[in-house]
C-alpha positions in Angstrom: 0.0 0.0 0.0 1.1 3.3 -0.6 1.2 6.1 2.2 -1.5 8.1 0.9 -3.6 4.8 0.9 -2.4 4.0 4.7 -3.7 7.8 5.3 -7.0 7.4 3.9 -7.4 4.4 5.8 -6.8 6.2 9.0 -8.8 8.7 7.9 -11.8 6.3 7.4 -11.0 5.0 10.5 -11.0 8.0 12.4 -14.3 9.6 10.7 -16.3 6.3 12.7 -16.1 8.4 15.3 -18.0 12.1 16.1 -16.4 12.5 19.5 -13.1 13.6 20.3 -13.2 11.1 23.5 -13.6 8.0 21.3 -10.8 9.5 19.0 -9.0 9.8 21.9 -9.8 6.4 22.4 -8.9 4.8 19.5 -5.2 6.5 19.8 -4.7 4.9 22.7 -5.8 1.3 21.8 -3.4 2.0 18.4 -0.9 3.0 21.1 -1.3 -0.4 23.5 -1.3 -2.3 20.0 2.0 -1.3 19.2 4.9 -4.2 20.3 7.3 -2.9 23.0 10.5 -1.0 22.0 13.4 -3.3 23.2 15.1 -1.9 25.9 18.4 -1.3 23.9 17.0 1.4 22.0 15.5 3.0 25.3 18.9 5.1 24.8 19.1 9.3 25.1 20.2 9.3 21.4 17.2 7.4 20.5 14.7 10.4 22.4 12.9 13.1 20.7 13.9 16.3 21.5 10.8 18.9 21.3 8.5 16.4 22.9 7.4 16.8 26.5 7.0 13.0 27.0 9.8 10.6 26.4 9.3 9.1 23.1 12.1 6.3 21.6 12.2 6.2 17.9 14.3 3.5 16.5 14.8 3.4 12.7 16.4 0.7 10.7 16.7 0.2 6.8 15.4 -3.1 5.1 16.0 -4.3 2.0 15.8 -0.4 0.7 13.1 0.4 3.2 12.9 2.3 6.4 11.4 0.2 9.2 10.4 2.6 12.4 9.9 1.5 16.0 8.9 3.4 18.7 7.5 3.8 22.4 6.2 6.3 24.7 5.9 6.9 28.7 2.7 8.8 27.8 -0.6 6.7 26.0 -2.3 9.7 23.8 1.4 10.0 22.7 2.0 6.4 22.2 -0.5 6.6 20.0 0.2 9.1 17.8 3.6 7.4 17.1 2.0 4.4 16.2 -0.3 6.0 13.8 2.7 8.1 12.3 4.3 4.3 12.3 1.5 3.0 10.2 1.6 5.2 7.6 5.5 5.9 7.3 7.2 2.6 8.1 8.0 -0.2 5.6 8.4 2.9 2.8 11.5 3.9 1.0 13.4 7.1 2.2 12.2 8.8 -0.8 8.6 8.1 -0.3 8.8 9.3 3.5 10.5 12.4 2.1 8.0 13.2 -0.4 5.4 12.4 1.7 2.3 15.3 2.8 1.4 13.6 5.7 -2.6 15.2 5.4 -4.2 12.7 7.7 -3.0 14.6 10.6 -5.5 18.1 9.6 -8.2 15.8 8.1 -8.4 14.0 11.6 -8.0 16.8 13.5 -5.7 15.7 15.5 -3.2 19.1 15.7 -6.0 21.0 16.9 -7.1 18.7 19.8 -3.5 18.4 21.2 -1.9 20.9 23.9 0.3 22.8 22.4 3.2 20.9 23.9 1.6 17.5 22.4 1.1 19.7 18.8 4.8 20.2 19.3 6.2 16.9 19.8 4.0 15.4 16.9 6.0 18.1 14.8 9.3 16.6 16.6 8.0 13.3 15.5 7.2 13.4 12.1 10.7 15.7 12.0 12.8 12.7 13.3 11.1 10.5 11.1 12.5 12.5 7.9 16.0 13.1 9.3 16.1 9.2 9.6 15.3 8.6 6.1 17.3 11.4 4.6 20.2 10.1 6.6 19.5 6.5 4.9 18.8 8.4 1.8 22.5 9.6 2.1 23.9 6.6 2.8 22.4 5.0 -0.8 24.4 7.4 -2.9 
């Protein structure tokens, strides 16, 4: 599937639902879904700066494509990485840099986030790109 695909999926997903409390919800449950981070990657160069909760982002490259793990302290915010897991991981680092990620306005979820939560998500999907550039560099 392609990453616009994996978005309108989400966005289906996320249009079930009329109130922010079951949206909430659902990130959660995405969150709990998502398998543990292995404790070697629990490091300080694996944290997100910019976000107020800790969040670990591992990223590996696999046979041309970037594979993202990640795990959270906080379980809105575990969420979101999942959902920013689903659509970007298992791409190529050019499709992850090309990518307009426009679930995240068509959910709504920026503007139901504190602004420290808007920020980290920002972090997130920033990290997410430097990975792939950086594996993007290492190709040529």
């Amino acid at each position: 599937m392609t990453i616009n695909e994996i978005q309108d999926e989400v966005i289906a997903e996320f249009s079930d639902f009329d109130d922010w409390m079951d949206r909430y919800q659902l990130l959660i449950d995405l969150g709990n879904e998502q398998p543990p981070l292995d404790e070697r990657y629990k490091t300080n160069q694996n944290l997100i700066e910019g976000c107020q909760s800790r969040v670990w982002l591992q990223a590996d490259e696999e046979d041309g494509k970037v594979i993202f793990q990640a795990e959270s302290d906080a379980l809105i915010v575990k969420g979101i990485i999942a959902l920013l897991i689903k659509v970007l991981s298992g791409h190529t680092p050019d499709e992850i840099l090309a990518a307009d990620l426009y679930f995240i306005p068509r959910i709504g979820l920026q503007e139901h986030l504190s602004p420290t939560r808007s920020n980290g998500l920002l972090a997130m999907v920033k990290q997410m790109r430097m990975y792939a550039l950086a594996f993007k560099a290492k190709e040529s």
